[in-house]
VEXDREN-2710 file (C-alpha; in Angstrom, 1 decimal):
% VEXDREN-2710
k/r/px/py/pz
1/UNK/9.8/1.9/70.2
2/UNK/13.2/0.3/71.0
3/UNK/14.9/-1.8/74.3
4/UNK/17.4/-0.1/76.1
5/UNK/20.3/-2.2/77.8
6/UNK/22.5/-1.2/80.8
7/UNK/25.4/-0.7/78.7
8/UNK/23.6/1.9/76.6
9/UNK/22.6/-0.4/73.5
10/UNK/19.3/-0.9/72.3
11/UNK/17.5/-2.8/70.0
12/UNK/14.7/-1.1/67.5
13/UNK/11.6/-3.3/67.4
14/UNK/9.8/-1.4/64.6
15/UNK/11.5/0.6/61.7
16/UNK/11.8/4.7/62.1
17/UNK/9.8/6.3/59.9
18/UNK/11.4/8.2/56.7
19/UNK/11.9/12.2/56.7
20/UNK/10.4/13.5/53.8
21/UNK/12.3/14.6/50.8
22/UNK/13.5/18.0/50.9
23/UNK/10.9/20.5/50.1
24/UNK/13.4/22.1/47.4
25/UNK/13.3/18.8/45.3
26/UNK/9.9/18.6/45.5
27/UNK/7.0/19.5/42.7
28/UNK/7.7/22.1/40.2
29/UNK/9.9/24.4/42.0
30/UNK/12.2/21.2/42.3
31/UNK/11.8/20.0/39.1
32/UNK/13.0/23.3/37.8
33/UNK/16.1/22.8/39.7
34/UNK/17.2/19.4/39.1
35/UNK/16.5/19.9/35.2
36/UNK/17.0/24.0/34.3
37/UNK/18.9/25.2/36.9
38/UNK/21.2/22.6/38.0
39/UNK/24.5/24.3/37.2
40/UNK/25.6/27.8/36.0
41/UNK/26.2/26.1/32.1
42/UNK/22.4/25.1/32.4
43/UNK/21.0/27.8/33.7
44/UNK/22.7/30.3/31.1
45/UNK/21.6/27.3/28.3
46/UNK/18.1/27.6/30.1
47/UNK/17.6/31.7/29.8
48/UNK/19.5/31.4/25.5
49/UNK/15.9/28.9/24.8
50/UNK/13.7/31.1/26.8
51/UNK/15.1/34.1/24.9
52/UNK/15.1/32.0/21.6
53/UNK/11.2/31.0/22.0
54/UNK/10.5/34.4/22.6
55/UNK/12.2/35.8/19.4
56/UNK/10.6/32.6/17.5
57/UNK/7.3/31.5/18.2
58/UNK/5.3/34.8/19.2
59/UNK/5.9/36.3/16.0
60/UNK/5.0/32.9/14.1
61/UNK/1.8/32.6/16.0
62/UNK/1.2/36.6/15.3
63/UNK/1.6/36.0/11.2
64/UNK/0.2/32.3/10.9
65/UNK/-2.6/32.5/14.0
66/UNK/-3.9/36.1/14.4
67/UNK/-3.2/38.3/11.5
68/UNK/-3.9/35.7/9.0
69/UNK/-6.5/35.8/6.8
70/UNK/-8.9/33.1/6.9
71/UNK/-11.5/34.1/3.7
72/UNK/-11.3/35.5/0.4
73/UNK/-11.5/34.9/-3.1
74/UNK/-8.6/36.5/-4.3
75/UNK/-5.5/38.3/-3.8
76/UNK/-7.4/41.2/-2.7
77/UNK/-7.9/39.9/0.9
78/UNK/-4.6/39.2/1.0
79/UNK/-3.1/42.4/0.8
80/UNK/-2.9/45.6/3.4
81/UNK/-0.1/46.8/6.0
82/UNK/-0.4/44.5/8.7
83/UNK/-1.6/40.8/6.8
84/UNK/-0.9/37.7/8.0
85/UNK/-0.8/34.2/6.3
86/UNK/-3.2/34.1/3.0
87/UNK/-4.9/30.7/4.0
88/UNK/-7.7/31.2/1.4
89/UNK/-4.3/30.7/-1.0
90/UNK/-4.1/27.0/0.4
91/UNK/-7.6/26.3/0.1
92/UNK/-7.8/27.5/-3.4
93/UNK/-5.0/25.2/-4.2
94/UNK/-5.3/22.3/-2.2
95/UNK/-6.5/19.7/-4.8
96/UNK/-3.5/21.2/-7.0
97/UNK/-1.4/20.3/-3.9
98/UNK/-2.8/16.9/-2.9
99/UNK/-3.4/15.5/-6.7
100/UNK/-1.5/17.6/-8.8
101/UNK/-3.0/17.9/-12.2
102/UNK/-5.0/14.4/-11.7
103/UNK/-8.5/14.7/-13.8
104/UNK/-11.0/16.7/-11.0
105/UNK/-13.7/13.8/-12.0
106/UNK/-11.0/10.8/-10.9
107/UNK/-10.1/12.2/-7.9
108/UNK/-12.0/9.0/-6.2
109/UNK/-8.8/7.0/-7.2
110/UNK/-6.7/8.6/-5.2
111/UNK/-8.9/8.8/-2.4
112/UNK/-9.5/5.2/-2.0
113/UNK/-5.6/4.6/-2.6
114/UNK/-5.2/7.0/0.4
115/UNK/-7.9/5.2/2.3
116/UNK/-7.2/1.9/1.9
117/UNK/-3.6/2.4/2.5
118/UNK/-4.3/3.9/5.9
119/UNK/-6.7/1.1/6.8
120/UNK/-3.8/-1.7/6.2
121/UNK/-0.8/0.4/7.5
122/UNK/-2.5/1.6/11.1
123/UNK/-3.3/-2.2/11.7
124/UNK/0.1/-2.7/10.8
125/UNK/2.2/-0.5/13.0
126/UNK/0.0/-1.6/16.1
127/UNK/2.0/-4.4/17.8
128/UNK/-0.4/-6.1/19.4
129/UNK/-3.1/-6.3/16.5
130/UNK/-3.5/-9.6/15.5
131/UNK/-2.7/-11.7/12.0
132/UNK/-0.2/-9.8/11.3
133/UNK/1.6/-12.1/8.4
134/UNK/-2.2/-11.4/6.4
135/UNK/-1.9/-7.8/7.1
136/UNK/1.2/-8.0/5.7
137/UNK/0.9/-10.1/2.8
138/UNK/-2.2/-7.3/2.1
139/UNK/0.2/-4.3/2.4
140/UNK/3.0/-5.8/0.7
141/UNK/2.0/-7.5/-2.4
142/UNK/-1.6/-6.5/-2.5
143/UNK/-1.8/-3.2/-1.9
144/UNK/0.7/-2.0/-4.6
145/UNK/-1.3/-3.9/-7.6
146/UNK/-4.1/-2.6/-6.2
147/UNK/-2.7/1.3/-6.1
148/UNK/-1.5/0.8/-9.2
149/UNK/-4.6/-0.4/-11.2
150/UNK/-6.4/2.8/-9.5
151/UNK/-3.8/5.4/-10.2
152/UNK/-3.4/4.4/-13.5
153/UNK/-6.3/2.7/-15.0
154/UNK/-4.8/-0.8/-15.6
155/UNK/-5.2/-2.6/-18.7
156/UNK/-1.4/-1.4/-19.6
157/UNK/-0.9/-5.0/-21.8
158/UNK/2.0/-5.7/-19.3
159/UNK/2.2/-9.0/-20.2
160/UNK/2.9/-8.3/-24.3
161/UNK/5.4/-5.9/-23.5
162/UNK/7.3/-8.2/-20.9
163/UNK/7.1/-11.5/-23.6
164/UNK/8.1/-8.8/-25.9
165/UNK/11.2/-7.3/-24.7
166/UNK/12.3/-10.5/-22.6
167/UNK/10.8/-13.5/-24.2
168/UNK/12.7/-16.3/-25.3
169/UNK/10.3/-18.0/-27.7
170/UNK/8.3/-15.2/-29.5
171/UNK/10.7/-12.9/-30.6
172/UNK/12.3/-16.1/-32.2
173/UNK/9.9/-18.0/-33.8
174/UNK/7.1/-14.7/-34.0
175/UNK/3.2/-15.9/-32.9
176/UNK/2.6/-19.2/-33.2
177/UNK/-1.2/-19.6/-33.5
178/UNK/-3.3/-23.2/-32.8
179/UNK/-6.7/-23.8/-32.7
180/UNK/-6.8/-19.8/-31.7
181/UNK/-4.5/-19.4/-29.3
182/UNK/-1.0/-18.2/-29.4
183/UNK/1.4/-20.7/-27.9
184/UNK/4.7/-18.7/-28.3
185/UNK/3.0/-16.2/-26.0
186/UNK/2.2/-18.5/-23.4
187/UNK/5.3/-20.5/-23.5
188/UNK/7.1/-17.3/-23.1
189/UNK/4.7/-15.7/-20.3
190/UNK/5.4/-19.6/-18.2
191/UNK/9.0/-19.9/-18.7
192/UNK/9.4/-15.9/-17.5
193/UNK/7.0/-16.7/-14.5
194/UNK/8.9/-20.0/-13.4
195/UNK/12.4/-17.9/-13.4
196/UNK/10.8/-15.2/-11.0
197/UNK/9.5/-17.9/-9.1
198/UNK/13.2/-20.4/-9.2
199/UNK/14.7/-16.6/-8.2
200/UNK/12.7/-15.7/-5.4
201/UNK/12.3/-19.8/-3.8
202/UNK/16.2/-19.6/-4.1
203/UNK/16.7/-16.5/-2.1
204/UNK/13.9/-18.1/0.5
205/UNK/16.2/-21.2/0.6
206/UNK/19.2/-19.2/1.3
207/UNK/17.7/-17.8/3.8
208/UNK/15.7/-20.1/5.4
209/UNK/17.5/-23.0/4.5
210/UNK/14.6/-24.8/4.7
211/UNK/13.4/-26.9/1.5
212/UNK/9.8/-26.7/2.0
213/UNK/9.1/-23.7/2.5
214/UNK/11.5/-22.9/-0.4
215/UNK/9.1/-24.8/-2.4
216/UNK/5.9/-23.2/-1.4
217/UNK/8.0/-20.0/-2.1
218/UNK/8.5/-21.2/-5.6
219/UNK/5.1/-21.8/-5.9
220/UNK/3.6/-18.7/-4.2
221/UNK/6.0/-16.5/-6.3
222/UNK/4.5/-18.6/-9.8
223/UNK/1.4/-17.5/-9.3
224/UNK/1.8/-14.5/-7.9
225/UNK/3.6/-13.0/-11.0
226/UNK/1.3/-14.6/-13.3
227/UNK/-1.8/-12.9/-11.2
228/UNK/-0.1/-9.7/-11.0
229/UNK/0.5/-9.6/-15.1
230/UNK/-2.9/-10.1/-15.6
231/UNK/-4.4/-8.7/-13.8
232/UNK/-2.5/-5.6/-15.1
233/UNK/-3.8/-7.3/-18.6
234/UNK/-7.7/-7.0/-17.7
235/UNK/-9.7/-3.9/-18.4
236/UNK/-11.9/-2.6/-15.1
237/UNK/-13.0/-0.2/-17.5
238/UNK/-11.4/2.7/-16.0
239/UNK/-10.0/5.5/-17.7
240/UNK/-6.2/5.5/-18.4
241/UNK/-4.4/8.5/-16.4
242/UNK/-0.9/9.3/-17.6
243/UNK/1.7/9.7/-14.5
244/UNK/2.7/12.9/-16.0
245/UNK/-0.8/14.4/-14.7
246/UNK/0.1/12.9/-11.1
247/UNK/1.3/15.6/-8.9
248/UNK/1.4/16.8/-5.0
249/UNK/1.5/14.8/-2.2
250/UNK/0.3/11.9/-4.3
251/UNK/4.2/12.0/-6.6
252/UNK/5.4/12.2/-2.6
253/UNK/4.3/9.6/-1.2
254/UNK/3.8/7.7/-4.3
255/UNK/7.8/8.0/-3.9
256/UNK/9.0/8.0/-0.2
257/UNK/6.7/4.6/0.2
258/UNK/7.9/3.0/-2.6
259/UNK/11.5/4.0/-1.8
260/UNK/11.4/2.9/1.7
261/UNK/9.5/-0.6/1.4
262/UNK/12.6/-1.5/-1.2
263/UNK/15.3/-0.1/0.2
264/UNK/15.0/-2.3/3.3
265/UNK/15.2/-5.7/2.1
266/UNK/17.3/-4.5/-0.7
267/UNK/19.5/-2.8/2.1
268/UNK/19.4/-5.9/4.1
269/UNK/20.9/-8.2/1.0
270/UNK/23.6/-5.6/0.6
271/UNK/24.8/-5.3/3.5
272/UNK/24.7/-9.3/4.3
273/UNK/26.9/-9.4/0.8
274/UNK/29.1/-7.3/2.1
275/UNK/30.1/-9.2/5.2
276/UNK/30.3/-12.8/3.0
277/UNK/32.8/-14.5/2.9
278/UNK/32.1/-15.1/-0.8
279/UNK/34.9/-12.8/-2.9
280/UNK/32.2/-12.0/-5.9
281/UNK/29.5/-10.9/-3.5
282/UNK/31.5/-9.0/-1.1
283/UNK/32.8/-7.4/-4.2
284/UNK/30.4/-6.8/-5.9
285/UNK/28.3/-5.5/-2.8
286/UNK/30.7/-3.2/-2.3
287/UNK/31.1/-2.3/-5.2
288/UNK/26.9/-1.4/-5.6
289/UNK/27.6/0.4/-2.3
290/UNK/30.3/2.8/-2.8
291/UNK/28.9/3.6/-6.3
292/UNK/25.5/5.0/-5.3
293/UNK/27.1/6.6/-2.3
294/UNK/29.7/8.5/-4.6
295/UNK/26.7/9.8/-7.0
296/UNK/24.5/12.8/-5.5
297/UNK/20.8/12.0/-5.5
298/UNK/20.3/14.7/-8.4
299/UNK/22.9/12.6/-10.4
300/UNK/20.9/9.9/-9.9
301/UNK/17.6/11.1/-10.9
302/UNK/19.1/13.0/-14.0
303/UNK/21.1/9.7/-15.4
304/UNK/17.6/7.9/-15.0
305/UNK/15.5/10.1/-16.6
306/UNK/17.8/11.7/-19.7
307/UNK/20.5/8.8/-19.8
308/UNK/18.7/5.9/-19.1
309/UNK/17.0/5.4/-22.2
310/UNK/20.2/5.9/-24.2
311/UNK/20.9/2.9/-23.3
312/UNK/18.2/0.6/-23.5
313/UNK/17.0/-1.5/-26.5
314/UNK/15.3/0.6/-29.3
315/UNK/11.7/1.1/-28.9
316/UNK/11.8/0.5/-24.6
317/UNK/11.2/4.0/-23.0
318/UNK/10.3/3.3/-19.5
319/UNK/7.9/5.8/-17.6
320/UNK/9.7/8.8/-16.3
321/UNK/8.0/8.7/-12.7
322/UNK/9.0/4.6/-12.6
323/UNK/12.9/5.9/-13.8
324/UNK/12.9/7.7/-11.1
325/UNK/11.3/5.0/-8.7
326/UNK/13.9/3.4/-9.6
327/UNK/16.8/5.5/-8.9
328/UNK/15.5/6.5/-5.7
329/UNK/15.2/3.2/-4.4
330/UNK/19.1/1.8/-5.5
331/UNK/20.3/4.9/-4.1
332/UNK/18.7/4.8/-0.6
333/UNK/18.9/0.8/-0.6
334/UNK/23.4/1.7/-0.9
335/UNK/22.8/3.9/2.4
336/UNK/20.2/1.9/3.9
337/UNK/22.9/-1.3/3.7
338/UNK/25.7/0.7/5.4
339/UNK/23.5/1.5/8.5
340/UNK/22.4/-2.0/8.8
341/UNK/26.1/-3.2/8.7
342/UNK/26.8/-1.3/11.8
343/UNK/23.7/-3.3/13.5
344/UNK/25.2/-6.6/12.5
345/UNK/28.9/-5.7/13.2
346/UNK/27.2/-4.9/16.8
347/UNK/26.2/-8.7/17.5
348/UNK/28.9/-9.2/19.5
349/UNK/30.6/-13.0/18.1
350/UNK/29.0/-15.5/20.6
351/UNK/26.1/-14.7/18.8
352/UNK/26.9/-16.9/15.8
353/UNK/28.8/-19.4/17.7
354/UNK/25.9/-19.9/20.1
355/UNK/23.7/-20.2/16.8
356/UNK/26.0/-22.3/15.0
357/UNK/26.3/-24.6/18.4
358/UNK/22.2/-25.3/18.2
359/UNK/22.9/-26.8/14.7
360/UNK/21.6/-23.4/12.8
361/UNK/22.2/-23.1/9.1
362/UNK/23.5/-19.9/7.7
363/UNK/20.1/-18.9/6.4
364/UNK/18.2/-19.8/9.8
365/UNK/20.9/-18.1/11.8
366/UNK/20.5/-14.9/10.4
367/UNK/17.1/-14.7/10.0
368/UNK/15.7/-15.8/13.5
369/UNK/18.8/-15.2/15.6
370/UNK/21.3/-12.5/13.7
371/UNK/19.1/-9.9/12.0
372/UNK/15.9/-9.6/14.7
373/UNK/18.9/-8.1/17.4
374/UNK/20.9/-6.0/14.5
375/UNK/17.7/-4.4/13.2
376/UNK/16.6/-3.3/16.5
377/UNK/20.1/-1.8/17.8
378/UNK/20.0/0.5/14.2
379/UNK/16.0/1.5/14.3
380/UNK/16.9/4.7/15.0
381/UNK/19.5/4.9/11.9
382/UNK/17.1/3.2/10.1
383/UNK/14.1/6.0/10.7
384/UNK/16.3/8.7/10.2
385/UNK/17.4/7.2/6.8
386/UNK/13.3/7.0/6.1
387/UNK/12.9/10.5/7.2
388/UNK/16.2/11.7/4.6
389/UNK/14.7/9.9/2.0
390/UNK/11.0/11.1/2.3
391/UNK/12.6/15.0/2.4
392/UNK/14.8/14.2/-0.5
393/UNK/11.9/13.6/-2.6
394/UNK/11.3/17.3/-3.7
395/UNK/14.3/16.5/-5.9
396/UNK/12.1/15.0/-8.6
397/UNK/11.4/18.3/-9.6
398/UNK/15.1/18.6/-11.0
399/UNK/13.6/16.3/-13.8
400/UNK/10.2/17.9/-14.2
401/UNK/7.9/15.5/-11.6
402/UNK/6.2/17.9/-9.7
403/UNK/5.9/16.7/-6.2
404/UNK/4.3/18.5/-3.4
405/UNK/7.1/20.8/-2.8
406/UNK/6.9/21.3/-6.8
407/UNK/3.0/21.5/-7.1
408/UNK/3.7/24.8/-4.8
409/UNK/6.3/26.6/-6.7
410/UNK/4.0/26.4/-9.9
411/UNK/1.0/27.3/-7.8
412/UNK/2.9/30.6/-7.2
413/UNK/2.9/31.7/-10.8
414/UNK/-0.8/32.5/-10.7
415/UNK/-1.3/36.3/-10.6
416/UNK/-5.0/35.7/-9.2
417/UNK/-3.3/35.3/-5.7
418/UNK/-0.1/37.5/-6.2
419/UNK/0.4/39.2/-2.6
420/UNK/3.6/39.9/-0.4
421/UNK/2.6/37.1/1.8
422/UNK/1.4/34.1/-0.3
423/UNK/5.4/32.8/-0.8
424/UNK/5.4/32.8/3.2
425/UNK/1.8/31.0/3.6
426/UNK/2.9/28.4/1.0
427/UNK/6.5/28.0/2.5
428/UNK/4.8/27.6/6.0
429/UNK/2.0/25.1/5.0
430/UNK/4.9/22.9/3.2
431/UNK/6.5/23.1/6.6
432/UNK/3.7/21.7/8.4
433/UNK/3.1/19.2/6.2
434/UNK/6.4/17.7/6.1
435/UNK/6.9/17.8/9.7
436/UNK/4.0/16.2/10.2
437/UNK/5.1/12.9/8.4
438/UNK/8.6/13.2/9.5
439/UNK/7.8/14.2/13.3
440/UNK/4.7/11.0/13.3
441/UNK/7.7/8.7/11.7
442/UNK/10.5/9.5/14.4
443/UNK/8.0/9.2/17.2
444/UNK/7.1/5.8/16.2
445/UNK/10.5/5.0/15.9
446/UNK/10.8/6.3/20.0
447/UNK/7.8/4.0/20.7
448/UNK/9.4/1.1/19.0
449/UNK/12.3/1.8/20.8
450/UNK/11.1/1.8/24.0
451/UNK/9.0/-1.3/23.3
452/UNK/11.9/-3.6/22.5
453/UNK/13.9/-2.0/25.4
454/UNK/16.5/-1.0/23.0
455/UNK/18.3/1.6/25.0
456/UNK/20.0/-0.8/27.3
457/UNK/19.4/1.1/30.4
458/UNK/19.4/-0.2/34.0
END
């Protein structure tokens, strides 16, 4: 309804209602349009994937969906013209796979590692579950003493062969024994739990630059290394399980998780090194850096395993699958520091002076103002530097650590399930199992993302 004036104006008293939208850019017909045929480049990209999927995916479904074979015993079923996948291969194997050659009666051990580290990591990952700093602290530092006195039995006598090979006192003056007890030992087992704990309240400090919680860091870090020794010292009474009988997705996992949760902070100190304005820890951060980023990963693994005990005292020969813990975590931690040195030189200068301005210390300005905004602009380098590492893990075999990828090969040798198809099954069921982790990884990456807004869009 509008007012018409003698001169031809007129004044609208109520707004027009809106045309609909065209009918091409409307439900799937238009959604086809805007996104698959938009331009003649698209379409022809559009008909190569339809063509592609077709060529792919029917023929996968045919051998791992409907010509498979779902029962047998042996290699018998397995065998004829037209046979799919040989799944009864996988189930015959599957403990081989998941344990490796871990005693069938232990198995349990695993199990509740598997558990238990599910029930503390999904809590974890959710951002809005609550006490998250005890979840933490559980995952962290618990979790790991924990997984290791199950795995390997505990009762290792850590704390001999620490005061052993490190001691000041005892190796000097031998045991020194009063009224029963052997004071050398525990001199030795304080003064090498106060340097851990001097080490770790000075790193806090820097930091934090704050002198209390430095302290309590000091403190925390005392008692913790003395609870983890010995605890490692008391026997639960379970039996001892070499880590040459771990195998599967057990060496796996045992290795991409320990890789990843040190290569961050370790990555983190690295690449903060290399930015200071200190000449001996740029240097010698860079020089860390560009000499596990010059060495292939199989380099790595065979100078830890064959070289490494050329080198140390007589009589210490570390456990192979801790050598090449080891290894793999300095040589991700080198690439992990470069990707987070693109995050920081991304915080654009204001930044620091703004930080600086509010009084800040050093320590304080990285760690509340600094690193939170670098770390999110490089999660996605960050993931995909998880998801290398957690691949690159089938390298172990190269020093005889069978992991998953490993515990399959040698599963092949048995002539009791010999057929034209079992390399394929076994090849395909790795497949799914690695894309599984590394697919559930970059799509909490995505979420993450998306959840701190870190796209920039507008």
């Amino acid at each position: 309804m509008s007012l018409t004036f003698d001169d031809g104006t007129y004044i609208r008293s109520e707004m027009e209602t809106p045309l609909p939208p065209p009918v091409r850019n409307l439900g799937p017909i238009g959604w086809m349009r805007e996104n698959l045929f938009s331009s003649i480049l698209n379409t022809l990209l559009t008909f190569f994937g339809i063509g592609l999927f077709l060529l792919i995916v029917p023929p996968l479904v045919k051998f791992m969906l409907i010509d498979a074979v779902w029962t047998g015993e042996n290699r018998e079923a397995c065998l004829g013209p037209e046979v799919g996948a040989c799944w009864p291969f996988i189930g015959a194997k599957f403990g081989q796979l998941i344990y490796g050659f871990y005693p069938f009666d232990l198995r349990w051990r695993p199990n509740i590692v598997f558990a238990l580290g599910a029930v503390l990591l999904v809590p974890l990952l959710v951002p809005s579950w609550p006490m998250k700093r005890l979840n933490s602290l559980l995952f962290f530092v618990v979790y790991p003493v924990v997984a290791f006195v199950l795995l390997t039995g505990g009762n290792i006598d850590a704390s001999a062969f620490l005061l052993e090979r490190f001691g000041l006192i005892r190796p000097l003056t031998g045991d020194v024994i009063v009224a029963g007890v052997n004071i050398a030992f525990w001199v030795d087992f304080l003064l090498t739990a106060l340097l851990v704990a001097v080490v770790a309240g000075a790193l806090i400090g820097l930091l934090g630059g704050n002198a209390i919680s430095a302290g309590r860091t000091t403190l925390l870090a005392f008692a913790g290394f003395g609870a983890v020794v010995l605890i490692w010292d008391v026997d639960f009474g379970l039996t001892y399980v070499e880590t040459r009988q771990w195998g599967g997705l057990l060496v796996t996992l045992v290795i991409a998780v320990t890789g990843i949760v040190a290569s961050l902070p370790l990555g983190i100190a690295l690449a903060l090194g290399r930015r200071s304005t200190m000449p001996i820890v740029r240097l010698l951060s860079v020089i860390f850096i560009e000499f596990w980023r010059g060495v292939p990963l199989i380099t790595v693994l065979f100078f830890a395993t064959y070289m490494l005990p050329l080198f140390l005292p007589s009589g210490m020969n570390p456990d192979g699958l801790m050598r090449a813990l080891v290894g793999v975590a300095l040589f991700s931690a080198a690439y992990m520091a470069e990707v987070i040195r693109g995050g920081l030189q991304a915080i654009s200068k204001g930044q620091y002076e703004g930080a600086m301005a509010m009084g800040l210390t050093w320590g304080q300005m990285m760690r509340l103002i600094i690193l939170p905004q670098a770390l999110t602009l490089v999660i996605p380098g960050i993931v995909n530097s998880f998801i290398s590492l957690f691949k690159d893990t089938t390298l172990v075999l190269i020093v005889s650590i069978f992991d998953f990828l490993g515990q399959l090969r040698a599963s092949f040798t048995d002539p009791n399930w010999a057929s034209p198809v079992t390399l394929y099954t076994g090849f395909a069921f790795a497949g799914l199992v690695y894309f599984f982790f590394c697919f559930g990884m970059s799509r909490y990456s995505l979420f993450v993302e998306r959840r701190l807004n870190t796209s920039h869009r507008h």
